[in-house]
MARDOSE-335505 format. One record per residue (C-alpha): residue number from 1; residue in three letters; y, x, z. Coordinates in Angstrom, 2 decimals. Example, Ala and Ser with C-alpha at 12.3 -4.5 7.8 and 13.67 -1.06 7.14 Angstrom:
! residues 2
[1 ALA [-4.50 12.30 7.80]],
[2 SER [-1.06 13.67 7.14]],
END
This chain:
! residues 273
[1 UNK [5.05 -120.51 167.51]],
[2 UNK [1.60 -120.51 166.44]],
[3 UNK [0.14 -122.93 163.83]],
[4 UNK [-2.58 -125.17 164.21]],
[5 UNK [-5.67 -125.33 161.15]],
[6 UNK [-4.04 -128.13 159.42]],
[7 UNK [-0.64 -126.08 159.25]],
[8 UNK [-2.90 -122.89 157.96]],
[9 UNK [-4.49 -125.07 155.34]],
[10 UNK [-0.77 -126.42 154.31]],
[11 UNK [0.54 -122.68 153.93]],
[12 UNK [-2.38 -122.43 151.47]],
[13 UNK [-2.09 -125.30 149.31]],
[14 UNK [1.78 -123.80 148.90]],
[15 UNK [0.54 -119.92 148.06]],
[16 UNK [-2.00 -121.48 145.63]],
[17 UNK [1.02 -124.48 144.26]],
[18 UNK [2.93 -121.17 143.85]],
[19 UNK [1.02 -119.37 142.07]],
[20 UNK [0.74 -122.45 139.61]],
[21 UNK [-2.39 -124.33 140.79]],
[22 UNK [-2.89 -127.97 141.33]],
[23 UNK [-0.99 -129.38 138.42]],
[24 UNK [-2.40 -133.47 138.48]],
[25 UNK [-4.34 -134.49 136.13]],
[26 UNK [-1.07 -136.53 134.30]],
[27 UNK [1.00 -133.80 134.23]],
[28 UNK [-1.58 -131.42 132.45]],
[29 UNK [-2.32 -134.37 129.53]],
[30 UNK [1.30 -134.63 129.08]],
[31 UNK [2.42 -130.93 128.94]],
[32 UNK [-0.75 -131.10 126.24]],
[33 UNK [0.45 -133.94 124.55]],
[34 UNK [4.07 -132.82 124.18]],
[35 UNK [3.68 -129.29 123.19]],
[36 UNK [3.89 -129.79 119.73]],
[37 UNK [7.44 -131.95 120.35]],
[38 UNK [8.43 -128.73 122.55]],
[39 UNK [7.73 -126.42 119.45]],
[40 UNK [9.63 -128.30 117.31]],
[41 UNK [12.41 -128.70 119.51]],
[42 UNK [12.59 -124.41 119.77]],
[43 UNK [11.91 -124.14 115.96]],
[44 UNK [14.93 -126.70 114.76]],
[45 UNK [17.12 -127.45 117.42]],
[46 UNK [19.93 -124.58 117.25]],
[47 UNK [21.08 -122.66 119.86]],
[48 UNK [24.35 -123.95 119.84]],
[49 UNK [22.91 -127.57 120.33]],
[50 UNK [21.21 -126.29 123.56]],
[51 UNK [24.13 -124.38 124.58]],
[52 UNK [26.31 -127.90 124.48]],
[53 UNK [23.86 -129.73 126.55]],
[54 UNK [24.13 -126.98 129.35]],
[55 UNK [27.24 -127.37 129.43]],
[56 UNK [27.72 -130.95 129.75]],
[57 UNK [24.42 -131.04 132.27]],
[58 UNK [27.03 -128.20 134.24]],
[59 UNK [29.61 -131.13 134.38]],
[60 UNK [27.27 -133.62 135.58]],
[61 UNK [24.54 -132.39 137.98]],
[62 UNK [27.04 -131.86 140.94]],
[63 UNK [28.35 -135.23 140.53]],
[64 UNK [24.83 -137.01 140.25]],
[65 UNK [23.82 -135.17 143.29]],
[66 UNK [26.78 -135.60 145.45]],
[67 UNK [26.50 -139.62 144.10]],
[68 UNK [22.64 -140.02 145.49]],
[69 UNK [23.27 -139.17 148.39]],
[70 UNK [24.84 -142.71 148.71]],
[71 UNK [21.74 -144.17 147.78]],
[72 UNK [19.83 -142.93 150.90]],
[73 UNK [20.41 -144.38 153.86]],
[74 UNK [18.83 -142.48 157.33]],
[75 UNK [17.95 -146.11 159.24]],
[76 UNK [15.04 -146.45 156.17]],
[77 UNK [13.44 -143.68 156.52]],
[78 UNK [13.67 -143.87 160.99]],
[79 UNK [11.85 -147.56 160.67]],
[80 UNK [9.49 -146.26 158.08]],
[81 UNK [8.66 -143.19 160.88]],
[82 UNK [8.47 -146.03 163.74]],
[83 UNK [6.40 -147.84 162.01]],
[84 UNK [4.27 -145.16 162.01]],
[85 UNK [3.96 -144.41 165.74]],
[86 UNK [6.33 -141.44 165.34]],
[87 UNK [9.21 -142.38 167.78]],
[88 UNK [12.40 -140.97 166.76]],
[89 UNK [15.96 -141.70 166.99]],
[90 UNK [16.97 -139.41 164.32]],
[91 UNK [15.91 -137.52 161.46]],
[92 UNK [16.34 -134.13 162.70]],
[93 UNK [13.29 -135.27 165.25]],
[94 UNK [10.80 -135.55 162.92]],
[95 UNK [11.26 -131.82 162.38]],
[96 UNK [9.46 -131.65 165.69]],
[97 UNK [6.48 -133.88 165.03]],
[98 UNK [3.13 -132.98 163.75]],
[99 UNK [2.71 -132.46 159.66]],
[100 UNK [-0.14 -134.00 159.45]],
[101 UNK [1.70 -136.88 160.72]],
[102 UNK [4.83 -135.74 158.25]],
[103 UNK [2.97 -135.83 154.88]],
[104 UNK [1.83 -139.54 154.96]],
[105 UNK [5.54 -140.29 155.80]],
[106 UNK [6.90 -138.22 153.00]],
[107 UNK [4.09 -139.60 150.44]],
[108 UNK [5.16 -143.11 151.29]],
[109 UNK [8.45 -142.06 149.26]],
[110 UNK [6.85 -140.14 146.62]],
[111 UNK [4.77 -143.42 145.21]],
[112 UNK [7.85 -145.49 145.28]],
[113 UNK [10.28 -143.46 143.09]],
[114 UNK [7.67 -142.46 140.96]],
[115 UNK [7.01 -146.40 140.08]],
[116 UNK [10.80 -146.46 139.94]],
[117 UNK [11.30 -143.83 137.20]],
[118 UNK [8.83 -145.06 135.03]],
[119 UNK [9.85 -148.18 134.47]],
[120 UNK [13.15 -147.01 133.85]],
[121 UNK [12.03 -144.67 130.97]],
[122 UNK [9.63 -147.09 129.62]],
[123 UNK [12.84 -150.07 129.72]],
[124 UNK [14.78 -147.19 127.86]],
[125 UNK [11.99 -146.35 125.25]],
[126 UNK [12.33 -150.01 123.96]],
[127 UNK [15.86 -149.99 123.93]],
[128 UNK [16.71 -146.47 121.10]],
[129 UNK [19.14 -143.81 121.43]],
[130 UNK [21.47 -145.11 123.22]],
[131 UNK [19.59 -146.36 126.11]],
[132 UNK [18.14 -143.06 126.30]],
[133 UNK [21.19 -141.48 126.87]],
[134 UNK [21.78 -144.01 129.41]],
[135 UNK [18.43 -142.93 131.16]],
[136 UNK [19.02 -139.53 131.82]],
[137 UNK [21.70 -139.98 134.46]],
[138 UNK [19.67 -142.43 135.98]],
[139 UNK [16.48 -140.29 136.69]],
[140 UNK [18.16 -137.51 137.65]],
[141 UNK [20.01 -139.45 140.27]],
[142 UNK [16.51 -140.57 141.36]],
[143 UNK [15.43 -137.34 141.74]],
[144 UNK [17.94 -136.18 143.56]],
[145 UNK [17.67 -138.86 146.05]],
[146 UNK [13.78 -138.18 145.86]],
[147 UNK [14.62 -134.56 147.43]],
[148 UNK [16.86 -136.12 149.54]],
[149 UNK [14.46 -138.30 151.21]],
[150 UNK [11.56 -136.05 151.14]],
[151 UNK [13.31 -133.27 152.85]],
[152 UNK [14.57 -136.01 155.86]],
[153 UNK [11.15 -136.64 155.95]],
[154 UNK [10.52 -133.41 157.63]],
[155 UNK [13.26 -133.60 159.48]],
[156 UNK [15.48 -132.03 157.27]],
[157 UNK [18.78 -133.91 155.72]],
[158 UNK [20.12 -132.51 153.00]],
[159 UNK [23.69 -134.48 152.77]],
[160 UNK [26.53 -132.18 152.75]],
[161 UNK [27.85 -129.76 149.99]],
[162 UNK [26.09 -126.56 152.04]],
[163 UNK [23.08 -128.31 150.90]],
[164 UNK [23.55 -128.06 147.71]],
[165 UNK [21.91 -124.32 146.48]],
[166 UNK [18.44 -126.06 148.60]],
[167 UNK [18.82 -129.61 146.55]],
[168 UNK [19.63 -127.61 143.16]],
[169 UNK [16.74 -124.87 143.78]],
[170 UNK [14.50 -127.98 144.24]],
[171 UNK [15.54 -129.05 141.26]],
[172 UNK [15.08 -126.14 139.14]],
[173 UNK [11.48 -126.33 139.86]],
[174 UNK [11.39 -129.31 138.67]],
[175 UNK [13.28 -128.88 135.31]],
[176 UNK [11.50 -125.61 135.15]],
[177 UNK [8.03 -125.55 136.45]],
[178 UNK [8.60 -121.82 136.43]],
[179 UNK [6.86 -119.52 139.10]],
[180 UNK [10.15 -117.51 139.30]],
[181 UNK [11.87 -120.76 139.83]],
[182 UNK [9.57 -121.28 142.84]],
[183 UNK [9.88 -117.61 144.39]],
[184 UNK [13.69 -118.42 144.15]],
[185 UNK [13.39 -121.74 146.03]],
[186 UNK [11.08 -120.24 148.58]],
[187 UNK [13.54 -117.58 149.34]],
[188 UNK [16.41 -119.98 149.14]],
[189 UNK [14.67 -121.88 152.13]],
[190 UNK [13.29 -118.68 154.28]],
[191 UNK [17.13 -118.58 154.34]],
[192 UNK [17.50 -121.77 155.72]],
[193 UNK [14.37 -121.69 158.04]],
[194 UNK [15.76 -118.59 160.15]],
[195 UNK [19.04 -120.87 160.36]],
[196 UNK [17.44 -124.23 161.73]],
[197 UNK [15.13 -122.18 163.76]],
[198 UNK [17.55 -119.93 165.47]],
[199 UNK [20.18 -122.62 165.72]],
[200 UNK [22.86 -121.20 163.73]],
[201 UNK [24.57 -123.10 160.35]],
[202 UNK [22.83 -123.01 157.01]],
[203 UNK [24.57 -120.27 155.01]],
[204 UNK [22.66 -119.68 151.93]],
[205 UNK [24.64 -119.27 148.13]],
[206 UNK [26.80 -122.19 149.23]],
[207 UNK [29.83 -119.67 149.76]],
[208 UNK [28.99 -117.56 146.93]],
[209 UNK [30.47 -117.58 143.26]],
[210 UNK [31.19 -120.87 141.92]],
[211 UNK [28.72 -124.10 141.16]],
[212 UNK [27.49 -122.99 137.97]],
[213 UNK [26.45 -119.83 139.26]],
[214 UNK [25.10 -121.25 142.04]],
[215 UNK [22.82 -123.69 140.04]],
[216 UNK [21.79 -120.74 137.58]],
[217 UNK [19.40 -121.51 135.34]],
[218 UNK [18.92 -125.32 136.00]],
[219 UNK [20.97 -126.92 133.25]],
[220 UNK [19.43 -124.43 130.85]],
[221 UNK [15.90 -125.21 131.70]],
[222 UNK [16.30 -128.95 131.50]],
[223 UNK [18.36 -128.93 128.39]],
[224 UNK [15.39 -127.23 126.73]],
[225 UNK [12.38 -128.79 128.42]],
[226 UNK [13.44 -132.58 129.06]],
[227 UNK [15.65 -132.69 125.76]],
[228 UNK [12.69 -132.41 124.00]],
[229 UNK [10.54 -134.93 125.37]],
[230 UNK [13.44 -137.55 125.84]],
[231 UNK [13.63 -137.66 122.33]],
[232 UNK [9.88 -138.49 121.64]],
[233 UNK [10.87 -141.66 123.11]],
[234 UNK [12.46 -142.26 119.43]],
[235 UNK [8.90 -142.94 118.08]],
[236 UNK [8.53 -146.19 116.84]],
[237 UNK [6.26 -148.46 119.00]],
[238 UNK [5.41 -145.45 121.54]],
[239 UNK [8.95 -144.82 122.57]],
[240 UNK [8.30 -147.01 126.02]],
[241 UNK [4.99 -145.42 126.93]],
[242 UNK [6.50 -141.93 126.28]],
[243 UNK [9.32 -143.27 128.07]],
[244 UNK [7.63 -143.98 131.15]],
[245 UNK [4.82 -141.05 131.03]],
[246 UNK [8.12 -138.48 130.46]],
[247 UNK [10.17 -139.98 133.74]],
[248 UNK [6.87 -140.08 135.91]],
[249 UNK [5.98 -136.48 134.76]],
[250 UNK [9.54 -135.43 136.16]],
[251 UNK [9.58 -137.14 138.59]],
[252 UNK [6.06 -136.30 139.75]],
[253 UNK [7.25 -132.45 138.97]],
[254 UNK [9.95 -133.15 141.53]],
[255 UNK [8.31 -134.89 143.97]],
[256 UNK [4.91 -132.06 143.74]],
[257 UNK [8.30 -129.26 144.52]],
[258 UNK [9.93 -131.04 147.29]],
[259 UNK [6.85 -131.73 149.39]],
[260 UNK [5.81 -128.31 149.39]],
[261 UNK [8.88 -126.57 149.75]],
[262 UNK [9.89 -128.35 152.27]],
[263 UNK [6.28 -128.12 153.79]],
[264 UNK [7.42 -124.29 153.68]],
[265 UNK [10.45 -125.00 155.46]],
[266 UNK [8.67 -126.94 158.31]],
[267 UNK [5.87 -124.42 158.81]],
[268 UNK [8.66 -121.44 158.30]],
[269 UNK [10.95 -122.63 160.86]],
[270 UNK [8.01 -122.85 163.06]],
[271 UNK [7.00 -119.67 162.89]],
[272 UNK [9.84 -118.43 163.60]],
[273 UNK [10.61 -120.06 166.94]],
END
């Protein structure tokens, strides 16, 4: 199926979000602010450290994940769509509507977690260490329920363990920033585009090799890149404005990674039909 100009221009902002352009405004003054915290994080923390926190973040992403999902609940999202003149009865019918209709819906859910994560880091910042710690789970179960809801937004659910590769390559982007990361999620979902669009199940790296494989190079990349800036929120007096600027950076990373990918999905499975 052909698309329209306001699909063509979509497929453009991804190719050029791909290739690393359109970074906000916040997220550039951050990544310029923190980069001597990242230095000194690869200078003194050891190897060993980092290799600890991958493992634990192995342990825990799965279970933050498969927990979100409880914290989405379809009927939101289908009166949110009403609302806005949509008319559906399910999620998988937004898949079906126009995307110029799509990205208002999904960027009604994108302001409201943001808002939600940065009070939650700047709360933490005030409260030391061990609030911190306390943090961490919390934002990444945001985010995963931000991908969640994004992706239903297009008419795309992501609940189920053969999800799981899609919701963790999201992620990666995320934690990573990484145009590899991106080529890998793209892929991921030309996978899952031929599947929705030709009917058949979803059968991406779900099957293949156990969870940490599957994830890859996720717990890695956010040992070394959040790590760092989650423990800037340590400074005296700053700690809650880091705090919040670190959680609405990631989850403004996230957010920026599941509207376009799944953007690509939409416009993919299109195509193809």
């Amino acid at each position: 199926m052909r698309l329209n100009d306001y699909e063509r221009q979509a497929q453009r902002e991804i190719d050029r979000w791909e290739r690393g352009a359109g970074d906000t405004l916040l997220a550039q003054a951050l990544g310029f602010v923190m980069r001597p915290v990242d230095w000194a994080f690869d200078q003194f923390v050891p190897e060993s450290l980092v290799d600890a926190l991958t493992d634990a973040l192995n342990g825990v992403l799965g279970t933050l994940n498969d927990a979100s999902e409880w914290t989405y609940a379809a009927d939101d999202l289908l009166e949110k769509a009403n609302e806005k003149g949509l008319a559906v009865e399910d999620v998988e019918d937004l898949r079906d509507k126009p995307l110029e209709a799509l990205d208002p819906l999904a960027q009604s859910i994108v302001s409201q977690n943001s808002i939600m994560a940065a009070l939650s880091g700047g709360g933490a910042g005030l409260g030391g260490a061990l609030f911190i710690a306390a943090d961490i789970p919390i934002l990444f179960t945001l985010n995963f329920r931000l991908i969640q809801q994004v992706g239903a937004a297009y008419g795309f659910p992501m609940q189920g363990p053969e999800y799981k590769p899609l919701v963790m390559a999201i992620f990666n982007v995320a934690a990573s920033g990484s145009r590899e990361a991106k080529s890998d999620a793209l892929r991921e979902l030309s996978v899952a585009a031929a599947a929705f669009a030709h009917g058949s199940g979803y059968k991406g790296r779900a099957a293949q090799g156990t969870f940490r494989e599957q994830m890859g190079h996720v717990p890695r990349e956010i040992a070394k890149s959040l790590a760092a800036r989650k423990l800037a929120q340590l400074i005296p007096v700053a700690g809650a404005a880091v705090g919040a600027g670190v959680n609405y950076w990631f989850t403004d990373q996230t957010a920026k990674a599941a509207v376009m990918l799944f953007r690509a999905l939409y416009l993919e499975r299109k195509e193809r039909l």
